[in-house]
C-alpha distance (Angstrom), angle and dihedral (degrees) to the residues before:
residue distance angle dihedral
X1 . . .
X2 4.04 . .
X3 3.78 110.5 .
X4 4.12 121.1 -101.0
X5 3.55 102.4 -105.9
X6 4.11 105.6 -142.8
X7 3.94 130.6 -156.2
X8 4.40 108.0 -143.1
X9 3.75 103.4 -153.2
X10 3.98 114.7 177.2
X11 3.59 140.9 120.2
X12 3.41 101.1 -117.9
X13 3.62 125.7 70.7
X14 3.92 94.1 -149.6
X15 3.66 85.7 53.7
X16 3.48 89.3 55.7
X17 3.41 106.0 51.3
X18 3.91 93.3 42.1
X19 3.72 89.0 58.5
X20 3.96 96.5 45.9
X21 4.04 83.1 46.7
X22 3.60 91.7 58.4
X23 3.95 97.0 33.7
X24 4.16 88.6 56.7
X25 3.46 92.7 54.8
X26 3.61 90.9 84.1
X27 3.34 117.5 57.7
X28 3.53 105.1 -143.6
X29 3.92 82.6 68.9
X30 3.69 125.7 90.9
X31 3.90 116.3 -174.3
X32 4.31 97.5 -145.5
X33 3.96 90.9 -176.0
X34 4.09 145.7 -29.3
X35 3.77 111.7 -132.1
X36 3.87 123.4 -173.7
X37 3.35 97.7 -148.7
X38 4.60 150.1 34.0
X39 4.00 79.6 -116.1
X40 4.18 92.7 51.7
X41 3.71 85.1 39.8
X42 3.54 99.9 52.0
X43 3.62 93.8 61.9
X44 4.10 98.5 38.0
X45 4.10 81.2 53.9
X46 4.04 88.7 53.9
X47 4.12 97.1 45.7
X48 3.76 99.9 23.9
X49 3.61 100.3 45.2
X50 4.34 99.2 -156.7
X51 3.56 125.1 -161.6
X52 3.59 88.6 -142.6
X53 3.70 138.9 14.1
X54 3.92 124.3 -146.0
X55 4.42 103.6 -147.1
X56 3.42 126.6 -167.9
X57 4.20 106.1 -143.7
X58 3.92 95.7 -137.6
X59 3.79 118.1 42.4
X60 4.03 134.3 138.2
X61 4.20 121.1 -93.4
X62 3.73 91.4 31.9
X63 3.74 132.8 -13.1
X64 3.80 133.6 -97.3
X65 4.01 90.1 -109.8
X66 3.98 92.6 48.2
X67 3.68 93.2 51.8
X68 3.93 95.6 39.2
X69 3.97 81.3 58.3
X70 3.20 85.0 56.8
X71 4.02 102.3 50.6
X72 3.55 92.0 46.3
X73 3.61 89.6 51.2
X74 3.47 105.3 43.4
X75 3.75 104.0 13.7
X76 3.62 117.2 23.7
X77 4.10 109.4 -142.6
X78 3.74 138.1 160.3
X79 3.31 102.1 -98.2
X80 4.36 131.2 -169.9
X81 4.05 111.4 -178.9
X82 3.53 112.5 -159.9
X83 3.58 114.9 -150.0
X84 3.93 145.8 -172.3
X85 3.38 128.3 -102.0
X86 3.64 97.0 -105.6
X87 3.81 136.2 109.1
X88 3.57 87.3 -120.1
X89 3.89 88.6 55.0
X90 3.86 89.0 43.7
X91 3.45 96.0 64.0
X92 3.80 96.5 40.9
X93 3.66 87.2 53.9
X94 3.61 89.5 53.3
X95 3.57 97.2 47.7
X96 3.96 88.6 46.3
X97 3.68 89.4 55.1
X98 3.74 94.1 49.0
X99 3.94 83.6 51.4
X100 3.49 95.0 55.2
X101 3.93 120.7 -85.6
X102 3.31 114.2 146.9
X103 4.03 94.3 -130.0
X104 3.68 142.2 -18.6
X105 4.14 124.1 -133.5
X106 3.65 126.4 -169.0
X107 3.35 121.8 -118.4
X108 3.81 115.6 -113.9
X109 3.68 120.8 -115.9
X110 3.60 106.8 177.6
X111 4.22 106.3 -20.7
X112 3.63 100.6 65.3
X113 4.10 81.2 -160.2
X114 4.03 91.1 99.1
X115 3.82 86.7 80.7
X116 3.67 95.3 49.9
X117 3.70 95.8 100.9
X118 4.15 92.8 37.2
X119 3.93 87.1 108.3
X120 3.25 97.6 52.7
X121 3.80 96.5 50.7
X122 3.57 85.1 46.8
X123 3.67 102.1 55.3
X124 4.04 86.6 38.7
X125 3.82 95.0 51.1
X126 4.20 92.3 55.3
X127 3.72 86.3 52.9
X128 3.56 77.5 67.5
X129 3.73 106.2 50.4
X130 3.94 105.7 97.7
X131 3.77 90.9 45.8
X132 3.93 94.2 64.7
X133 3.39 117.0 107.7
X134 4.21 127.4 -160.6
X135 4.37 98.5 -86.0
X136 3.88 112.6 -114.7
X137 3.82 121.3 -163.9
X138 3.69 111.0 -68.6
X139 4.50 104.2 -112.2
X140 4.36 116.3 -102.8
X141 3.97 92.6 -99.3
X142 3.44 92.7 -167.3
X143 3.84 101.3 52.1
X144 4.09 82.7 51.0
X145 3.73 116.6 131.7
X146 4.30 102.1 -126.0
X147 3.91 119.2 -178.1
X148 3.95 120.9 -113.6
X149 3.61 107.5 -80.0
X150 3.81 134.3 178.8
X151 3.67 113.7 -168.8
X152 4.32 121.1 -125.0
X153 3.34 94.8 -141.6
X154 3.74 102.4 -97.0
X155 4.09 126.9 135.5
X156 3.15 118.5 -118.9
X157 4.49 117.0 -142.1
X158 3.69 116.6 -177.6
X159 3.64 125.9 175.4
X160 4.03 135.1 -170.7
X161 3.77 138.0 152.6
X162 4.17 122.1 -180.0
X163 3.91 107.9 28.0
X164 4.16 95.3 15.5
X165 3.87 95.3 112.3
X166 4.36 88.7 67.5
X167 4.21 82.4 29.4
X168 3.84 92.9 56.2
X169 3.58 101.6 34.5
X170 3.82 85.1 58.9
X171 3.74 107.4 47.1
X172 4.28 92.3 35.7
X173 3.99 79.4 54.6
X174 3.51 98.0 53.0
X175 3.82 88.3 52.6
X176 4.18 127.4 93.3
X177 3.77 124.2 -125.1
X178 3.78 95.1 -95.9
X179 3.87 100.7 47.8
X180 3.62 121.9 151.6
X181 4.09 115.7 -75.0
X182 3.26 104.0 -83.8
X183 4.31 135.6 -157.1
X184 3.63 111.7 -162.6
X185 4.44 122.2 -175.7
X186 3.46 110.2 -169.0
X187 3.73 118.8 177.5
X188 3.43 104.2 -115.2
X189 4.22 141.6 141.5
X190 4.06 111.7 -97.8
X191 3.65 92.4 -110.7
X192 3.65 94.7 63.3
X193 3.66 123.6 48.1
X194 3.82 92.0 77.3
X195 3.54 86.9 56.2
X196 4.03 92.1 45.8
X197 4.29 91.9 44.1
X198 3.66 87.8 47.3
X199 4.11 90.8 57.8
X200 3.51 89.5 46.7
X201 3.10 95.5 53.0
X202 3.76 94.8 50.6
X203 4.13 87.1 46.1
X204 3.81 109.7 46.1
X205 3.52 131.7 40.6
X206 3.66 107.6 -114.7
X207 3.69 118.5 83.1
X208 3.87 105.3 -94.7
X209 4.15 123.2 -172.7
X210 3.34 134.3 142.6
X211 4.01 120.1 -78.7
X212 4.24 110.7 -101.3
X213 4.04 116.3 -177.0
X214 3.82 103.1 -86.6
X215 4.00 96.2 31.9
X216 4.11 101.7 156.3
X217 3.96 106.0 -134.1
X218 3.62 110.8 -132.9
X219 4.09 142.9 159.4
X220 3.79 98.3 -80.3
X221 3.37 102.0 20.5
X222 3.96 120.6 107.2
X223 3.73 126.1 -163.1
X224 4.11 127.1 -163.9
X225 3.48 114.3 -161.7
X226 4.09 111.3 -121.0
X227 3.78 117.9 -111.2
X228 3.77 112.2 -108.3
X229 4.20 99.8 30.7
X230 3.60 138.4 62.9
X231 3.74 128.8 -100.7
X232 3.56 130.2 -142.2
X233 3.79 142.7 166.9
X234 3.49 113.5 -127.9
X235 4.09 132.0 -171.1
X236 3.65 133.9 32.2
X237 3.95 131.3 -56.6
X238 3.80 107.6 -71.2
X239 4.10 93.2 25.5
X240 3.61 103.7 48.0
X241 4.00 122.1 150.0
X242 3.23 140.3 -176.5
X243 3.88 125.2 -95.1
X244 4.14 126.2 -157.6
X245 3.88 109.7 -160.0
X246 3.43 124.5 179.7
X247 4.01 107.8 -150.4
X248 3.38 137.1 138.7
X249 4.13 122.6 -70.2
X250 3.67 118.1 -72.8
X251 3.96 116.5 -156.1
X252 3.99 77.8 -8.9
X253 3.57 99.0 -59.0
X254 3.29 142.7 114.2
X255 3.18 107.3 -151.3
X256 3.58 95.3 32.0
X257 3.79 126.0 -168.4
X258 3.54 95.1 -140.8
X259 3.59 94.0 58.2
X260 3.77 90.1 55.9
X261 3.66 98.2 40.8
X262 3.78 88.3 52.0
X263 3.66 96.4 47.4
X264 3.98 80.9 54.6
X265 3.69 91.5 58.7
X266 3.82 95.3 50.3
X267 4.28 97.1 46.1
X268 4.29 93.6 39.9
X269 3.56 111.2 5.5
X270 3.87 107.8 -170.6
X271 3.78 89.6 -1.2
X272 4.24 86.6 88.2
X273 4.05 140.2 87.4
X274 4.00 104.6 -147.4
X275 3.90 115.6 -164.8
X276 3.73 129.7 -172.4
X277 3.64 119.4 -168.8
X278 3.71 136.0 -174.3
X279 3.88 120.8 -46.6
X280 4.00 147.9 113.9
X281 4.18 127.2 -76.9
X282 4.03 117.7 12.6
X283 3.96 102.6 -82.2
X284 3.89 106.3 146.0
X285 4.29 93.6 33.9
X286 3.69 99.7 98.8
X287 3.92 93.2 35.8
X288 4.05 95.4 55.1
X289 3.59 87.8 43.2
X290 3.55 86.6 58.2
X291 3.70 89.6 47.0
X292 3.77 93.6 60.1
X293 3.44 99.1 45.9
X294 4.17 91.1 57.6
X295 3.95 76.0 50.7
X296 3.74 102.6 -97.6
X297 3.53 128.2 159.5
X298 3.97 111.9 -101.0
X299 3.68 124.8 -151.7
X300 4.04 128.8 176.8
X301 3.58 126.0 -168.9
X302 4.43 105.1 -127.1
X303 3.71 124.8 -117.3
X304 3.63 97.4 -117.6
X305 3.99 91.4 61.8
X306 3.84 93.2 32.0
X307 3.54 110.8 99.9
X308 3.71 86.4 -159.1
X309 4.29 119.5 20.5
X310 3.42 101.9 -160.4
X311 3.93 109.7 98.7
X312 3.57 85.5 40.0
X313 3.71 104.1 48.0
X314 3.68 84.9 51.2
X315 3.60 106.2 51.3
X316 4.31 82.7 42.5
X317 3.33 90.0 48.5
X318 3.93 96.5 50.5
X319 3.97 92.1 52.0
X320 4.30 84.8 -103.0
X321 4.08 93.3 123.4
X322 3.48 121.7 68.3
X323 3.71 96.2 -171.6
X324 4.03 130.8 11.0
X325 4.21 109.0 -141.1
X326 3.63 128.8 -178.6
X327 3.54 115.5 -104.5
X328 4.27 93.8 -107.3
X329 3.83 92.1 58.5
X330 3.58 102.1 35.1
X331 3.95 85.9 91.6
X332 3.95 91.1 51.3
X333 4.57 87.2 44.7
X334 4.30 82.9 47.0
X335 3.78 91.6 56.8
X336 4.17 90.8 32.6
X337 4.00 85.9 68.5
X338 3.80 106.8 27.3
X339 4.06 87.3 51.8
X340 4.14 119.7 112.3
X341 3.59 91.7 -166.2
């Protein structure tokens, strides 16, 4: 297996050299060059030819997001931003996920342990590299024509991890003002899933916001799960809340799909729609299965739209999906199966 060959772009030199250190760890990863700026990187793109390029969201001549516009636009690359823990780098990262990087890390500030996964993300997002295609302008969601609906009652769970900012974006679109209440885990840092419900929010027609202990689940109202704690549904059909838990990881994550999914199970059994979209690992498998068997609705996100087909392959693979859709009609397969008409 030839080694990816990674681009480091950032500012700072420190920066750079910590993430090389940690990138040539593994040896099926070969730092081609570290660049301090989109101007530096520009050229080492043209003569070095990466699979995937490492971007720092705030640098000098022109910012990480203005020159990841431009990659995706001109020259489709794997791309990982790395970003401060700021609000201001929140919502960047957000925005730079929405335009098409494959991931965001934080950068460390005193636990070098934020880079710990950088590796894998690497190697993961060159898998990637000859299925990216030249980024148009994302559709007006809210101008979108959506077909009378009247929801049946059921709740609607939906989990994704690597790839969910695009995923989500496009199935919340596709969805009308009074869609059924919905409990989304995304895997995502703490610092920005307020960032990520807020452009939802200002994107799709249902009220989006990030979940808070207490949060009353009802048709139009759409919950993210905050980075760094559980969520759960609590209650019984007609009076369900939300429920923050801080526990340990499950299937490494925290939040963790599962944990949703089964909290689902346990509040409405069959009276549920459980979706699991693209993303890394198998968090969500076990918990849709689950889902079926109380006679939920089942939904998986395909491989050819997932930018990642792991947590999809595994909850297929385990009997968990009743029916793979592509990403641009999983809205219209949503409403299909949480419609009373």
């Amino acid at each position: 297996m030839k080694p990816v060959r990674v681009l480091v772009v950032d500012d700072s030199m420190t920066m750079r050299k910590l993430i090389s250190s940690v990138l040539r760890r593994d040896p099926l990863i070969d730092v081609v060059g570290e660049v301090g700026d989109a101007l530096e990187a520009r050229q080492a793109m043209k003569s070095l030819d990466p699979d995937v390029v490492t971007l720092d969201v705030e640098m000098p001549k022109m910012n990480g997001l203005d020159f990841l516009d431009k990659i995706m636009r001109l020259r489709p690359t794997p791309v990982i931003m790395v970003s401060n823990l700021t609000a201001r780098g929140a919502d960047a990262s957000v925005r730079a996920l929405e335009i098409g990087a494959f991931d965001c890390v934080l950068k460390p500030t005193n636990d070098l342990s934020a880079f710990d996964d950088l590796p894998e993300k690497v190697k993961a997002a060159a898998a990637t590299r000859g299925r990216l295609n030249a980024r148009t302008d994302a559709p007006n969601y809210r101008e979108a024509t959506r077909p009378q609906y009247l929801p049946d009652g059921r709740v609607l769970a939906i989990g994704s991890s690597t790839g969910g900012v695009e995923a989500l974006i496009t199935v919340l679109g596709a969805l009308p003002e009074n869609c059924p209440p919905t409990a989304i885990v995304q895997h995502m840092p703490p610092s920005f899933t307020k960032s990520f419900a807020d452009r939802l929010d200002r994107l799709c027609a249902p009220r989006v916001m990030e979940a808070f202990d207490g949060a009353v689940m009802a048709p139009g109202q759409v919950y993210l799960a905050p980075g760094g704690i559980h969520l759960e549904l609590t209650g019984r059909p007609g009076q369900l809340r939300c429920r923050l838990r801080d526990k340990p990881p499950v299937n490494g994550h925290k939040p963790s799909v599962d944990v949703l999914f089964q909290s689902v199970v346990q509040c409405v059994g069959g009276d549920s729609l459980g979706v699991i979209l693209t993303g890394m690992g198998r968090d969500g498998a076990e918990g849709l299965k689950q889902m079926r068997q109380a006679g939920g609705r089942t939904l998986g996100q395909d491989e050819a739209t997932s930018l990642v087909y792991g947590m999809p392959k595994a909850a297929f693979e385990i009997g968990a999906v009743e029916k793979q859709v592509s990403l641009h009609k999983m809205g219209q397969e949503i409403l299909a199966r949480s419609s009373a008409s």
